[in-house]
C-alpha positions in Angstrom: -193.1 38.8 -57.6 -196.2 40.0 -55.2 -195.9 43.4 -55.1 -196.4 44.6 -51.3 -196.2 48.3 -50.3 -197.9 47.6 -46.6 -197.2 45.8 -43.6 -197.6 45.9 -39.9 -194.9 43.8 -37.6 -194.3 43.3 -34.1 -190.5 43.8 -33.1 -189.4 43.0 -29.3 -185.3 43.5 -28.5 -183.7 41.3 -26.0 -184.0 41.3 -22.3 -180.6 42.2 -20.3 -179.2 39.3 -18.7 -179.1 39.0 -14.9 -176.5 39.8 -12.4 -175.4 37.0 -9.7 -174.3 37.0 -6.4 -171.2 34.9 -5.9 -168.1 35.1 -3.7 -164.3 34.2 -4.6 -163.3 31.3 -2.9 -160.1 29.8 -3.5 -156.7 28.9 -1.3 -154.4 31.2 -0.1 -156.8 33.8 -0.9 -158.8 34.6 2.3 -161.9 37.0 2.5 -161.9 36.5 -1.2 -165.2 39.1 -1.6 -167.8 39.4 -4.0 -167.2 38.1 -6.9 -170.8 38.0 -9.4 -170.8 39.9 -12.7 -173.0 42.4 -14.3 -175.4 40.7 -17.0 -174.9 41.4 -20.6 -177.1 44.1 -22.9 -179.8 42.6 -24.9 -179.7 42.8 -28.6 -181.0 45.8 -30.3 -183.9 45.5 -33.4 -182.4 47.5 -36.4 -184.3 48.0 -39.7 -182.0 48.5 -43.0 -182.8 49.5 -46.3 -181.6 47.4 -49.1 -181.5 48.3 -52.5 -182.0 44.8 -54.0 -185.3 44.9 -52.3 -188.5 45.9 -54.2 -191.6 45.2 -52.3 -192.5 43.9 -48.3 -193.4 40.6 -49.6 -191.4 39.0 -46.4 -193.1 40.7 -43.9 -196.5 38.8 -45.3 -195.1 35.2 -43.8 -193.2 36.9 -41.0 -194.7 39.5 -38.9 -192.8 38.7 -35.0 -189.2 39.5 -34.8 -187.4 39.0 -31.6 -183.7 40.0 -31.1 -181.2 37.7 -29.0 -181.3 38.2 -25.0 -178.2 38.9 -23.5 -176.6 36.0 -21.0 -176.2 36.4 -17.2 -173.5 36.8 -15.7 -170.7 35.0 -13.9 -168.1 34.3 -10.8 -165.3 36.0 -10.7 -166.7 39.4 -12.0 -167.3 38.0 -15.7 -169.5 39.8 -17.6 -172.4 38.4 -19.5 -172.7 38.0 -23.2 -174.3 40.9 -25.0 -177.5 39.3 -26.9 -176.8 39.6 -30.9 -178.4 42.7 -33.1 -181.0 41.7 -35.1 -180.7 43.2 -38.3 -184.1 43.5 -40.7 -183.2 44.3 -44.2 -186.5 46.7 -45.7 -186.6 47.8 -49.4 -185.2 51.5 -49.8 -188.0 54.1 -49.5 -189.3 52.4 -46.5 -191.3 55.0 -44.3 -191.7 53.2 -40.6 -193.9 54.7 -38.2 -195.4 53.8 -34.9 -198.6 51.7 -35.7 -200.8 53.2 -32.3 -199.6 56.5 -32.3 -198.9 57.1 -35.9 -195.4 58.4 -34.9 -193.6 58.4 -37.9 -190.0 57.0 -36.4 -187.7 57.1 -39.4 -187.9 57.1 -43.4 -184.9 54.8 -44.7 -183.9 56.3 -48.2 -180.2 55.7 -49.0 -179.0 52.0 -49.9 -177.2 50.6 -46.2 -179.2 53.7 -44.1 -180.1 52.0 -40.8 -182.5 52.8 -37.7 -183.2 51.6 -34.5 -186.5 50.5 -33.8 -186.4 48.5 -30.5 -183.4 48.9 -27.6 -182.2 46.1 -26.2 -182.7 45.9 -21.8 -179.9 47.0 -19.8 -178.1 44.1 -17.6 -178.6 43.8 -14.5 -176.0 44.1 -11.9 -173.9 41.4 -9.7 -173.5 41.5 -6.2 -169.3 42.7 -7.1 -171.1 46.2 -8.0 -172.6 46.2 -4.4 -169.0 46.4 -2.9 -168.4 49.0 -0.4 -166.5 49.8 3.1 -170.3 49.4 5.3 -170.6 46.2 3.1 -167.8 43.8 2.4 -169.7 40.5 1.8 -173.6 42.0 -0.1 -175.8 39.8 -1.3 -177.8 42.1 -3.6 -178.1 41.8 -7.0 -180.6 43.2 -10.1 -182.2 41.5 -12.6 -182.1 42.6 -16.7 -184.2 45.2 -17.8 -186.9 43.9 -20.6 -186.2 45.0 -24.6 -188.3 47.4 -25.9 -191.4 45.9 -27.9 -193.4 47.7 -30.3 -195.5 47.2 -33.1 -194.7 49.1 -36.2 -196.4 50.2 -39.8 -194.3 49.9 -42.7 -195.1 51.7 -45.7 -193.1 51.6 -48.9 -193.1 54.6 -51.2 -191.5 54.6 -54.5 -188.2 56.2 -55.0 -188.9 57.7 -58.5 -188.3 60.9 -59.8 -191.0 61.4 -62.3 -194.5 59.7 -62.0 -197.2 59.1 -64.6 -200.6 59.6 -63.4 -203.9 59.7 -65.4 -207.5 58.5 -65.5 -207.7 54.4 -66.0 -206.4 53.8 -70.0 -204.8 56.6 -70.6 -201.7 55.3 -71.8 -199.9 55.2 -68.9 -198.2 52.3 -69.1 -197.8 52.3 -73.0 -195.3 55.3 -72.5 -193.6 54.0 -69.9 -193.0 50.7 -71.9 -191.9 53.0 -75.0 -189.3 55.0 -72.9 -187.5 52.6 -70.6 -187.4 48.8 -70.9 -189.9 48.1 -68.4 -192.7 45.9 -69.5 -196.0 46.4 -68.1 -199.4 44.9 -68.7 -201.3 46.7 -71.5 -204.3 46.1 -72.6 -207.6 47.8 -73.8 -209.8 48.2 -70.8 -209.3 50.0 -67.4 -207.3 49.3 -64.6 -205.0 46.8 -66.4 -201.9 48.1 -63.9 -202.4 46.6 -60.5 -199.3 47.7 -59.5 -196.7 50.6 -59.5 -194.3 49.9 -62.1 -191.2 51.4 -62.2 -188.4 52.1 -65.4 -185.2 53.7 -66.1 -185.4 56.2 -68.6 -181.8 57.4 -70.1 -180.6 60.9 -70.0 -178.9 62.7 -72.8 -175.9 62.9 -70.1 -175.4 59.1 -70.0 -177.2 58.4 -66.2 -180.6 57.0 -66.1 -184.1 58.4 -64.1 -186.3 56.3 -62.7 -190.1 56.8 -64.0 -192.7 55.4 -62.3 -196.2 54.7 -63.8 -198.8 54.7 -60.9 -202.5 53.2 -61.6 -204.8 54.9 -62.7 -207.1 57.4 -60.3 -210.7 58.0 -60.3 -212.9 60.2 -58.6 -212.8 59.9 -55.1 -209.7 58.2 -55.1 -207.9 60.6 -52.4 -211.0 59.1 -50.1 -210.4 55.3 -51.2 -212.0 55.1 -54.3 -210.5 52.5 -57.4 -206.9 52.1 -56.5 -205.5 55.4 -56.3 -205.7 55.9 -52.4 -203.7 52.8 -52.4 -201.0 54.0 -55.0 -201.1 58.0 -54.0 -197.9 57.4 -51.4 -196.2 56.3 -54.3 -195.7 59.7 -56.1 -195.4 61.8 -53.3 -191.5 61.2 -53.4 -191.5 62.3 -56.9 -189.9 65.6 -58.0 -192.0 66.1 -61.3 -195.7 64.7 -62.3 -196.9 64.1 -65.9 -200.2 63.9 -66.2 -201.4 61.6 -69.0 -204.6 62.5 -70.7 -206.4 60.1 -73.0 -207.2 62.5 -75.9 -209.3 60.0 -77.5 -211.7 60.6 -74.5 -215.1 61.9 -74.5 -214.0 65.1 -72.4 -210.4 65.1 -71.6 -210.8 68.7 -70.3 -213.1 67.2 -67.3 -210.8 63.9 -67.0 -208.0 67.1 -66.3 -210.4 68.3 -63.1 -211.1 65.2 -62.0 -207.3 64.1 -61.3 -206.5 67.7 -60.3 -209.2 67.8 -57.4 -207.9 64.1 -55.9 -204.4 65.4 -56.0 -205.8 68.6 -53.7 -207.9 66.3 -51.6 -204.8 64.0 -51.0 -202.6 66.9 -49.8 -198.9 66.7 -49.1 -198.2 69.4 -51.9 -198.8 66.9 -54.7 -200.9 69.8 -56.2 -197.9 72.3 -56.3 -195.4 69.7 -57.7 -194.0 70.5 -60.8 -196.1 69.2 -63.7 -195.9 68.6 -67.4 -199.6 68.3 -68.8 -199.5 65.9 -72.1 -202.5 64.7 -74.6 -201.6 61.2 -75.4 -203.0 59.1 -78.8 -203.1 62.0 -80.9 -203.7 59.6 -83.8 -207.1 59.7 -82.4 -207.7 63.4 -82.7 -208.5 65.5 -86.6 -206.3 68.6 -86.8 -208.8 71.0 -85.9 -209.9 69.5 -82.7 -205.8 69.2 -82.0 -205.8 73.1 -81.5 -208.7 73.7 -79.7 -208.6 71.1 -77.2 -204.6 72.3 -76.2 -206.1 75.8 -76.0 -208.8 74.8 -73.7 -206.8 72.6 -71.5 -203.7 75.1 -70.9 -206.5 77.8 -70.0 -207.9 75.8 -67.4 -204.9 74.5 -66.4 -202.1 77.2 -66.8 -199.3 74.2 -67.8 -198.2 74.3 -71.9 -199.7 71.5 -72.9 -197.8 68.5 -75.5 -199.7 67.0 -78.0 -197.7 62.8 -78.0 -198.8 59.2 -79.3 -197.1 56.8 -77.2 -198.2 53.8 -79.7 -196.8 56.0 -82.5 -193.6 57.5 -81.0 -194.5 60.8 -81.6 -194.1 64.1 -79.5 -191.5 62.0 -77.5 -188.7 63.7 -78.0 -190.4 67.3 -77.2 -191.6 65.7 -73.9 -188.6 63.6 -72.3 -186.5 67.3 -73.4 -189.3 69.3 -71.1 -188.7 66.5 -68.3 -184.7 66.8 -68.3 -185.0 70.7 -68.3 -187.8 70.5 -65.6 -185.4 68.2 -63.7 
């Protein structure tokens, strides 16, 4: 499955149906009046979130969505036919803002949460609302209003609790893979995640937390460098961060500032989120390095830094217990 996190879509509600003129005309029923009904509502354009959904791969083949129009309406004071609500189903953590003005319109969260993104034109009126005691026999009527139209951004963002982020091969996605039963791509060279991936990790408690292990960054990726600017949204949702560091790295202390400083540059407090700070293949490092490289990282830092192997399984159990009592 393509996973799709962006989209821009044009949504237009129905137009209200007409009013009519028309007089009652039958025997034994003299001066009969007006008689032509209101036109019905046009249909409304809702977005819903859906929980089966995982990406906004639809919206790549569809991008025009137009909701039913309402009918006129008829002798004898009948009332048109409302036009039918078109309902757009949207993966949960769907953020939906207006694509001139940037007007963010509604964030859809919670599995079945709906929002109204385009009301449907009133009806116009028939000549029977025109009745009164100066005018027993009018021949006005209105016509329907139009639906609103808009055109709309859709961004999805992640509904994890805990993210992974680190420099390009830092294990990101080996963890991830060792914890929950997702299965990533893995592989020896950088950038081999593409895309977010997301798994349930178990809690000691019995319910399960999603983790989600976002690409890797670079520097500059806050201004569009690598694939980070395009991932960032993704762990702004998140209540806790653990930031991978490759310890088999040339200088994992300056691999720290560079993912610090894009965090700062993105903004939207991903810098003050709660964070657990963890040196991954330790298998890489001799014991006396092990010491001195914690000691340097928690100074510049200020987080208690965990020594872990993801490949190995080791440090583990010290890290998810830090993430549950972070949590």
């Amino acid at each position: 499955m393509q996973f799709i996190d962006q989209a821009r879509i044009t949504v237009k509600a129905g137009q209200g149906g007409d009013g009519i003129v028309a007089f009652r005309r039958e025997k034994y029923v003299p001066a009969g009046g007006p008689s032509g009904g209101d036109g019905g509502k046009g249909g409304h354009v809702v977005l819903m979130a859906d929980a089966n959904l995982q990406t906004l791969l639809d919206f790549k083949f569809k991008r025009v969505f137009l909701a039913e129009d309402g009918r006129r309406g008829g002798p004898n004071r009948c009332k048109g036919a409302s036009g039918k609500e078109l309902l757009i189903r949207v993966p949960c953590g769907t953020e939906v803002r207006h694509l001139n003005s940037g007007i963010i319109l509604g964030d859809l969260t919670e599995n079945g949460e709906k929002l109204v993104v385009a009301f449907g034109g009133r009806g116009g009126l028939g000549n029977a609302h025109y009745l009164s005691n100066r005018n027993r026999a009018p021949e006005k009527f209105t016509e329907g209003r139009d639906g609103e139209e808009w055109q709309l951004q859709l961004e999805l963002k992640l509904l994890a609790e805990v993210g992974i982020i680190g420099l390009p091969n830092a294990g990101k996605s080996t963890l991830i893979a060792v914890l929950s039963s997702a299965r990533p791509k893995i592989a020896d060279y950088p950038f081999t995640t593409l895309i977010p991936n997301l798994g349930v990790v178990r809690r000691p408690s019995g319910d399960g937390t999603v983790f989600a292990d976002i690409p890797g960054l670079i520097a500059g990726a806050a201004q569009g460098a690598g694939l980070g600017h395009d991932f960032l949204r993704h762990i702004e949702r998140t209540k806790l961060l653990i930031h991978l560091l490759d310890g088999g790295a040339e200088d994992p202390l300056a691999d720290l500032l560079v993912v610090e400083k894009e965090l700062k540059s993105y903004g939207q407090g991903l810098i003050d989120r709660p964070r657990l700070l963890a040196v991954n293949k330790q298998e890489l490092l001799e014991e006396d390095q092990q010491a001195d490289l914690v000691k340097s990282l928690e100074v510049a830092s200020g987080i208690k830094v965990l020594l872990i192997s993801a490949a190995m399984g080791r440090g583990l159990d010290e890290l998810l217990d830090q993430i549950w009592d972070k949590l």
